[in-house]
C-alpha positions, 0 to 999 in steps of 0.5 A: 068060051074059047082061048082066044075069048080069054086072051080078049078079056085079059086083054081088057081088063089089064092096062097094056097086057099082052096074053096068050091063052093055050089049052093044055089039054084036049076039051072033054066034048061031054062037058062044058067046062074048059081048061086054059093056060094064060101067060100074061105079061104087063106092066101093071103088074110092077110091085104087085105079089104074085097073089095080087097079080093073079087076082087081076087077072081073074078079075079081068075074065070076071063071071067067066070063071064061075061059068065057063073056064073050070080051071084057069093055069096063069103065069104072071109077068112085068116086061121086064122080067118076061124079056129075062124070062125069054132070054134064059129060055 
């Protein structure tokens, strides 16, 4: 699985998300397992903790997290709070 494999599956699985998925650090070449970074921003995510915003997205990569994404780093944000979040940056 690469990063744009886990873009597609937040993207699936989560109403109207837009992700981006980097990987923050270099694949070891002598394991499976893979690193990812994920900054997800949907509405879906209005009114929901940030626990709850986590889990949808680990549910949208579903059996991918157990097999092939050892650890998976996820930025969470409404639209809204992402056009504040670009704006300060």
């Amino acid at each position: 699985m690469n990063a744009e494999d886990v873009e597609a599956a937040i993207e699936a699985g989560i109403e109207d998300a837009e992700a981006t998925v980097t990987t923050p650090r270099a694949p070891d070449p002598d394991h499976e397992d893979q690193h990812f970074a994920a900054v997800v921003v949907s509405p879906a995510f209005e009114g929901k903790s940030l626990v709850q915003q986590h889990q949808l997205v680990y549910d949208a990569v579903g059996d991918a997290m157990t097999r092939e994404v050892h650890a998976l780093e996820i930025k969470t944000y409404t639209p809204e709070e992402y056009e504040e979040y670009s704006d300060g940056a």
